[in-house]
N, C-alpha and C positions, 0 to 999 in steps of 0.2 A: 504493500500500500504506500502509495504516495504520502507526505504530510497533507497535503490540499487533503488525500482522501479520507485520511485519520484522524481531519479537522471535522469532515461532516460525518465521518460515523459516531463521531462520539456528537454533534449538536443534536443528529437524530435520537442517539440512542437514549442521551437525558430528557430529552423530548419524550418520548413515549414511556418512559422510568415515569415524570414528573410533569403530564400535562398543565395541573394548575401548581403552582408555587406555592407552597406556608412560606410566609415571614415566621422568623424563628422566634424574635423578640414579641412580647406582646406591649403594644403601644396605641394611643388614641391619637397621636397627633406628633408633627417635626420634632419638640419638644422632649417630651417623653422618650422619644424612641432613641433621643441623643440622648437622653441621661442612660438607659435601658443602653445602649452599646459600649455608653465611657465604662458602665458597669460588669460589663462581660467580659473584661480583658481578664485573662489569667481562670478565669471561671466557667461553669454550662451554661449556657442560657436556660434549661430547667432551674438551676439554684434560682437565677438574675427573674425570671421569670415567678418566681414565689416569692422575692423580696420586693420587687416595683409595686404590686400593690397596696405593701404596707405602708410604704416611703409617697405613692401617690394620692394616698387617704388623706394624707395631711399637707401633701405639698404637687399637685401636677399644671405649675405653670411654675415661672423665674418669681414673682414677685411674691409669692407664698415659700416658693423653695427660702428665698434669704431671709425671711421672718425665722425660720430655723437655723439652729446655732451650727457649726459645723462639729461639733461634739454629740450634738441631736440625728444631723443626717448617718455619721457612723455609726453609732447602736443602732440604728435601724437598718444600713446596710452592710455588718459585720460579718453577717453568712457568707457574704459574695468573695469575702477575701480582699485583702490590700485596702481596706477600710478607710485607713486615714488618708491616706493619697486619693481616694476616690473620692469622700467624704469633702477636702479640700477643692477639690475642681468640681463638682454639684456645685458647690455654694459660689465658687469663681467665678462658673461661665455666668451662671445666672445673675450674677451683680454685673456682670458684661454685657449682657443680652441688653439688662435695663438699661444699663447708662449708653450703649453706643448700636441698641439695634431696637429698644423700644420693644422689649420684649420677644422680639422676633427673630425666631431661629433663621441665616440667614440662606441663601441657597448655595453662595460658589463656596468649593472646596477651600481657598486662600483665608476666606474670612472663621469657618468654622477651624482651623488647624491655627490660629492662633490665640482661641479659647486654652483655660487651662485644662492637662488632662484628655486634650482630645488629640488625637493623630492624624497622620495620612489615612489611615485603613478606617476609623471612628467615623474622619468628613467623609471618605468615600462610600460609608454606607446610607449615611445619611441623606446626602444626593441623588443616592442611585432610588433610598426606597421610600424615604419621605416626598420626595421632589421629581421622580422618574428620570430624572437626568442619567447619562449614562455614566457609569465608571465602572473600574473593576478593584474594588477592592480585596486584597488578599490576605485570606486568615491561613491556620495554620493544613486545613481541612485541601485546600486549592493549592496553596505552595507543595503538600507531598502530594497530587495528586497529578498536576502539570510534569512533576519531576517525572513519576512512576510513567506518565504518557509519553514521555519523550519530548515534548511540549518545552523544555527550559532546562536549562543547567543545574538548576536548583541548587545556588550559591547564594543566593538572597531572594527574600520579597521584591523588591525594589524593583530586579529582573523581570524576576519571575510575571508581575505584575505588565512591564514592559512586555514581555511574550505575547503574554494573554491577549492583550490590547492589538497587538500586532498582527495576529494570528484569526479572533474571532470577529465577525462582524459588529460593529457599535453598535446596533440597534438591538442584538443578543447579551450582551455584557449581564444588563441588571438583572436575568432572568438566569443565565448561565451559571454566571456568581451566585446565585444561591443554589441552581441544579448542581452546582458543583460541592457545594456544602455538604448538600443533604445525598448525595455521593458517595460522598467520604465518610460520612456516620454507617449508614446502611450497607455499603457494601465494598467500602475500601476503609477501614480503618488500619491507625497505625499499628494498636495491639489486636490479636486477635484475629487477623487478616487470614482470610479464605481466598485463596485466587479463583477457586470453581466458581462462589459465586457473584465474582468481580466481571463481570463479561467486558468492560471497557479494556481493561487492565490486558487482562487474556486475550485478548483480540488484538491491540494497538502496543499493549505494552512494551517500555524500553526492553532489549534483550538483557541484560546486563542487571537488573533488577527483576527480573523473570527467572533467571537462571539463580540468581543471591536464594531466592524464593523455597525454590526447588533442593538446592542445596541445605540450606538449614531446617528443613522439612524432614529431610534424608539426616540427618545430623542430629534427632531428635530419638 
């Protein structure tokens, strides 16, 4: 198979895997959904997902969030991990949102990635699923799954990210980026991994990680 051709077996294949998309995070609105991702880092989104509605009861807008202390937002979202850090940037962006965006989460990637706490891969989700704007942002789910496809060097997100872009059509990005998510839980994970029942992998996959596979299989 060609790459051209390895590009649309796998668009089709997650296509038919994953006709309608879940969003992973659960969210009402730009807002939320940025607090809900800053909160995911290092975490499941099941945990982040059973902590947002405690942390939304009392605060799901910027100008309710900074009536709460940032000692308040961390015991409430202490499950999620990395608390105070997180804890700190809730109560940041939101005092930022007020004073230079009036409350309103904004759209281009430039102005959300210099919120506290938020990143490249944060704005980039935020744009692609609150605002349909296209991007691809990459978690840990997509970086080893581009690798295992042969799709990128798999020396950085950053690349990798590059690849992707490069490779899928823009108008697929926002849709792809999460078929590729829910990909990689379902049927490519890192621990755990079945190649039988990964048919992308088994079909397109890099030889060199097909063969690692097979050997520590054998090894076992």
């Amino acid at each position: 198979m060609t790459k051209a051709e390895k590009v649309t077996f796998t668009i089709n294949k997650l296509k038919e895997l994953y006709p309608t998309i879940p969003v992973p995070l659960d969210h009402k609105d730009p807002y939320t959904l940025l607090i809900a991702v800053l909160m995911s880092a290092q975490s499941t989104d099941v945990r982040v997902n059973k902590i947002t509605p405690l942390l939304f009861a009392k605060a799901d807008n910027p100008y309710d969030m900074v009536k709460l202390t940032v000692d308040e937002i961390r015991e409430i979202i202490k499950p999620v991990g990395l608390s105070p850090m997180k804890a700190k940037g809730i109560h940041g962006l939101s005092q930022m949102l007020i004073d230079e965006h009036n409350g309103v989460v904004p759209k281009d990637m430039e102005a959300l990635e210099k919120f506290p706490a938020v990143g490249h891969k944060t704005a980039g989700v935020v744009v692609s699923q609150a605002f349909g704007i296209p991007a691809f942002p990459v978690d840990t789910h997509i970086h080893r799954l581009m690798y295992r496809w042969g799709f990128t060097n798999g020396k950085n997100v950053t690349q990798t990210e590059k690849d992707a872009k490069r490779l899928f059509p823009k108008e697929l990005w926002n849709d792809l980026h999460l078929q590729i998510i829910w990909y990689g839980r379902d049927y490519s994970p890192a621990r755990g991994w079945d190649l039988d029942k990964d048919i992308i992998t088994k079909t397109i996959g890099r030889k060199t990680v097909i063969e690692e596979y097979y050997k520590t299989k054998k090894s076992r």
